[in-house]
C-alpha positions, 0 to 999 in steps of 0.5 A: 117690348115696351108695350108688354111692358107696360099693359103687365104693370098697368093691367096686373098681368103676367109678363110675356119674358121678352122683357127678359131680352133687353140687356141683350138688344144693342140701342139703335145707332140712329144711322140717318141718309147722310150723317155729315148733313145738318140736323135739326134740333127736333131730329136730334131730339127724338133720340134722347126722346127714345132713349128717356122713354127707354130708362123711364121704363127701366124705372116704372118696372122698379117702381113696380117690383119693389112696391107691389110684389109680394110684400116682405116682413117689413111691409107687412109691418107697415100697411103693406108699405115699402119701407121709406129708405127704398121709397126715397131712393126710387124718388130720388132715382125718378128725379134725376131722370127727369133732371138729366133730361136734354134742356129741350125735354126738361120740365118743371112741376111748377109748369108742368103744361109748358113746352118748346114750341117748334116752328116750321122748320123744326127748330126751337121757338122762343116763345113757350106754347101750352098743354090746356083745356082750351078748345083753341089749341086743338088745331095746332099741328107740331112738325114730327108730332113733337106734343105727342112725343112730349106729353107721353114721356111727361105724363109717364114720368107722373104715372111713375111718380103715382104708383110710387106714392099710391101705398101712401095714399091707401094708407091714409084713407084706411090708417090715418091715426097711423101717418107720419110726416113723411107719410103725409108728403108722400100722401101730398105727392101722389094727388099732385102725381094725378093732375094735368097728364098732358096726354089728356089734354090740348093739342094732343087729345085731337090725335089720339089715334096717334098716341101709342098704346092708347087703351093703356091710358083710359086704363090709367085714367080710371084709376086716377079717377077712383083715387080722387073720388077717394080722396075728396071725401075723405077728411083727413087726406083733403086737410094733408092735400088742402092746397091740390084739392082747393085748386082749379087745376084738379077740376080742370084735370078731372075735365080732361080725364072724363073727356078723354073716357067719353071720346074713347067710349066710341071704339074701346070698351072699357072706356064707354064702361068706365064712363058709365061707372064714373060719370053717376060716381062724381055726379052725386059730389057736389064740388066736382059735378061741375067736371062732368057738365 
């Protein structure tokens, strides 16, 4: 169900109805083999793990049908835009599920590349460890996978945060005389929405074929690409977003991202494809030929 879900959001395809069954299938009970037995933190997480991927797929599919359906009278007044009252909503709704996250899953955009490192034997670690583009990292093994289970809810998160702000950005590549203020941090909010998917990114990269739905993500990964390669070049979006476009971590992101569509190339088509096409598409811009080196 949430497969479907979301490969029909994010490849515009027609939904198959079985989405339509969700408010009839119970949660799971996560019965273990012995209920009065302790439990580590890490096994106690998973389940708040499956139940914020659940609600966060509730969210994108609320994202998508208020944003990119068929557009009403007021969006067509607008660019095609939601009207801001539905898009503060959306992001108010998006922000109170991250902040209703347990502690241990809970995250903040300022440091947006850190995790609880679990130790051996499953529980919490006091130090802090690191999503980055270090080599360096790719051989750490997390007990239950807990990196993977991570960077897929974070990076969710910002793929709903990306495809409610995207109309902002079209916007101001294509209406700038027309922007608000509003606009302008709706416009800042989408290119912050494109940086660091942690999915792309040590020590998770190394597992990708643990990753579920792993052609979903180059599908994502090439639209975030297109984006930026639009936004670089246009000047009005490089002044809203001066300080995301003169920092490092965009390069860095762009790094990881064209990474991520070399390695897939191998066994999906559409990532070798998609390679193709980005590679001589940033190679021409100067500031980002460093990212495909």
């Amino acid at each position: 169900m949430r497969g479907d879900s979301w490969y029909r959001v994010d490849l515009d395809l027609p939904g198959s109805g079985i989405s339509e069954l969700c408010d009839t299938i119970a949660l799971p009970l996560f019965l273990g083999s012995n209920d009065n037995a302790p439990q580590l933190p890490i096994q106690a997480d998973y389940r708040y793990n499956f139940l914020s991927m659940v609600a966060i797929r509730q969210l994108i599919d609320r994202v998508h049908d208020a944003v990119y359906r068929e557009p009403n009278g007021e969006q067509e007044e607008n660019f095609g835009l939601p009207s801001l009252l539905i898009t503060r909503e959306l992001g108010r709704q998006l922000e109170t599920w991250r902040r209703c996250l347990p502690a241990t899953l809970q995250w903040s955009d300022s440091a947006r590349t850190l995790y609880n490192f679990y130790d051996a034997n499953g529980k919490p670690h006091l130090r802090e460890a690191t999503f980055t583009e270090s080599r360096s990292h790719e051989t750490s093994i997390e007990p239950y996978n807990a990196d993977i289970v991570i960077a897929q809810l974070r990076s969710r998160f910002y793929y709903c945060q990306l495809m409610l702000y995207r109309p902002f950005l079209y916007k101001a590549l294509h209406f700038p005389e027309q922007l608000t203020d509003e606009d302008a941090k709706c416009v800042s909010l989408c290119i912050q929405a494109c940086l660091q998917w942690p999915v792309c990114m040590s020590p998770v990269r190394s597992k990708k074929r643990l990753i579920p739905n792993i052609y979903v993500w180059s599908q994502s990964f090439l639209m975030i690409l297109i984006l930026i390669r639009c936004a670089v070049d246009d000047e009005t979006v490089r002044v809203l977003c001066r300080e995301e476009m003169e920092s490092p971590v965009l390069k860095q992101s762009v790094q990881a991202m064209f990474r991520w569509m070399r390695d897939m190339g191998n066994v999906d088509g559409i990532a070798e494809w998609a390679y193709s096409i980005l590679k001589p598409l940033y190679s021409e811009y100067p500031e980002l030929r460093v990212a495909v080196a």
